[in-house]
VOGU-3710 file (C-alpha; in Angstrom, 3 decimals, decimal comma):
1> xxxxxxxxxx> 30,267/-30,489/14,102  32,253/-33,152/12,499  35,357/-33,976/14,650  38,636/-33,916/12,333  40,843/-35,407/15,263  40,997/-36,290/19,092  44,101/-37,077/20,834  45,504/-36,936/24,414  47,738/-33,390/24,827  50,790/-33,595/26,338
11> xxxxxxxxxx> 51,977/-32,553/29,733  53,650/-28,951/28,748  50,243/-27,868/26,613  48,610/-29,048/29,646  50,313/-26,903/31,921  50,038/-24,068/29,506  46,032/-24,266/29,999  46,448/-24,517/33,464  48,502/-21,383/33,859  46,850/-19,421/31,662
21> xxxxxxxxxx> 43,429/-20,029/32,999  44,624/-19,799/36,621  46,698/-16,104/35,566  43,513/-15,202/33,223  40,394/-15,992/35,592  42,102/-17,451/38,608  40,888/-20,792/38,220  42,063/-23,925/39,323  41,993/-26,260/36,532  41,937/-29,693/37,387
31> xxxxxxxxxx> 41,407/-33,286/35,474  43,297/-36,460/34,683  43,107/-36,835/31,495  43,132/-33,729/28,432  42,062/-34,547/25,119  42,111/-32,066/22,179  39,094/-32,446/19,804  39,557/-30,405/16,086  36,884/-30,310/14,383  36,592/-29,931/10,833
41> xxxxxxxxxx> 34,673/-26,744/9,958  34,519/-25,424/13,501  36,457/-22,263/13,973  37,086/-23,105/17,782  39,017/-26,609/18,880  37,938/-28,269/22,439  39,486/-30,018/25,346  38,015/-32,444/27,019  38,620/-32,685/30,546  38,084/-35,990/32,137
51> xxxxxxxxxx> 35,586/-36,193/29,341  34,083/-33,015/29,861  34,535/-30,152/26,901  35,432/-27,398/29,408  37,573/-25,678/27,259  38,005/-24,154/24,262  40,937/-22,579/21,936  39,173/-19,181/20,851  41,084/-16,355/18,702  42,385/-16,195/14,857
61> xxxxxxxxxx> 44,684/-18,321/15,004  42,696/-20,596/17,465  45,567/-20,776/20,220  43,756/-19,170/23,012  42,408/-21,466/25,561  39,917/-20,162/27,517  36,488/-22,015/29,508  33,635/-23,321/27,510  30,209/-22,232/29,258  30,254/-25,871/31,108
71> xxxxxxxxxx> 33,835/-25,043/32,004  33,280/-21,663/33,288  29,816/-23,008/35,363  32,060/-26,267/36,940  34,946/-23,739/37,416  33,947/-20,310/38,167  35,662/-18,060/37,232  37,321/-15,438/39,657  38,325/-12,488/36,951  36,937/-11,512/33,746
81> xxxxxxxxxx> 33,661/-11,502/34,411  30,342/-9,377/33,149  27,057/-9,743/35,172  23,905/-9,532/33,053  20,934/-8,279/34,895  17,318/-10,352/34,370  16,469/-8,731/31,519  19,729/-9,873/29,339  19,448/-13,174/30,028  16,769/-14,661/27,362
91> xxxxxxxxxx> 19,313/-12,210/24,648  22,456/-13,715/26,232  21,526/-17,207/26,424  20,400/-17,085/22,610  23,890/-15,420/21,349  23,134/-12,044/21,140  26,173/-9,673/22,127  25,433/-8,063/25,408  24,490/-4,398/25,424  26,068/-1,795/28,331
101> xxxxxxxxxx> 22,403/-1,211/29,460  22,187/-5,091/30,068  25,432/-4,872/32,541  25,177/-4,553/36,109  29,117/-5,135/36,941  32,376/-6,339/35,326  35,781/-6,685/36,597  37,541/-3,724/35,889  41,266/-5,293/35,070  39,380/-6,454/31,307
111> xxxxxxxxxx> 40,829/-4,984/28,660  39,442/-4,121/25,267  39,919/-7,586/23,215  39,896/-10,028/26,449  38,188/-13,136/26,525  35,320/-12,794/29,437  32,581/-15,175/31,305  29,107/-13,610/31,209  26,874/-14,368/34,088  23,872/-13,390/34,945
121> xxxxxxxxxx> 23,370/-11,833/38,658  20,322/-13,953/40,627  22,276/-17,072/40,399  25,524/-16,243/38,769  25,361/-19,094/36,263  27,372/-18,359/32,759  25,419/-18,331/29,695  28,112/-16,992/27,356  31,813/-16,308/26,403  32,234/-13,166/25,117
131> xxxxxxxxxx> 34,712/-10,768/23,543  34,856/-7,276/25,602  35,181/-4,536/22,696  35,813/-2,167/25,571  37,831/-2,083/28,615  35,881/-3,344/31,700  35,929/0,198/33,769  33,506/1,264/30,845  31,107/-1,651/30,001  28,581/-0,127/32,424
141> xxxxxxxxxx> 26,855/2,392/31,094  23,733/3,660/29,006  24,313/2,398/25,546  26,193/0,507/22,818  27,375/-3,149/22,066  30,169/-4,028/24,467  30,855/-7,210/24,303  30,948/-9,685/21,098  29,240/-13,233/22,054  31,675/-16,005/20,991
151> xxxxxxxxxx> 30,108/-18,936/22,273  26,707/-19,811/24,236  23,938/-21,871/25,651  22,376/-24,178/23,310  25,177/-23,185/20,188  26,843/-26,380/18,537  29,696/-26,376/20,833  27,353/-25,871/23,907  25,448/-29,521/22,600  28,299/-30,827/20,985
161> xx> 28,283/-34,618/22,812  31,583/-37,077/23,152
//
């Protein structure tokens, strides 16, 4: 991933980050210094936090922030989250888009279309972000693709190094 252009984001796009991810996931966000990293044939931009790429601008038109995997794992997340049972977590961790049989719980105020954290239950470590195609109140269940894998362990952003 070829970075396009890094520079230091101001102090309203800051607190737009924080709010969101503190109203999204209920996260405390902290850091003292932001940096926004485009990249130039990436379809997600980064922020580096203190150095750290702990979050990411996901969505078409790549203006919703949301926690990388390292972000979500230094700052877990309190909402919007799937647990993966053992099973799930080889598919998961390679980018596969987790099944309902794989689920063992998810919040139930996701909505069809939300950004969401998926952990896996022994240790509750994230291996993904995800996009729920359902609402969270019906993830669990017997069958069917539920939830879209936008970024995950070991994927280009995952390894990308600053």
């Amino acid at each position: 991933m070829q970075v396009k252009s890094r520079h230091h984001l101001r102090s309203d796009a800051i607190r737009r980050i924080e709010e969101t991810l503190a109203d999204q996931l209920g996260v405390e966000l902290t850091g003292d210094s932001f940096e926004h990293v485009e990249f130039e044939d990436a379809p997600v931009d980064l922020v580096l936090v203190d150095g750290d790429p702990l979050v990411a601008y996901f969505g078409a038109d790549g203006d919703e922030p949301f926690l990388t995997v390292r972000g979500a794992n230094e700052f877990p997340p309190e909402k919007r989250v799937v647990t993966v049972d053992a099973g799930a977590v080889s598919f998961v961790s390679g980018g596969a888009d987790v099944m309902r049989p794989g689920i063992v719980e998810a919040d139930d105020a996701i909505a069809s279309g939300d950004l969401v954290a998926i952990a896996e239950e022994t240790h509750g470590k994230v291996l993904a972000i995800g996009r729920a195609l359902e609402a969270g109140t019906d993830l669990v269940g017997d069958e069917g693709k539920v939830v879209e894998s936008v970024h995950h362990v070991g994927d280009d952003l995952y390894e990308q190094t600053f």
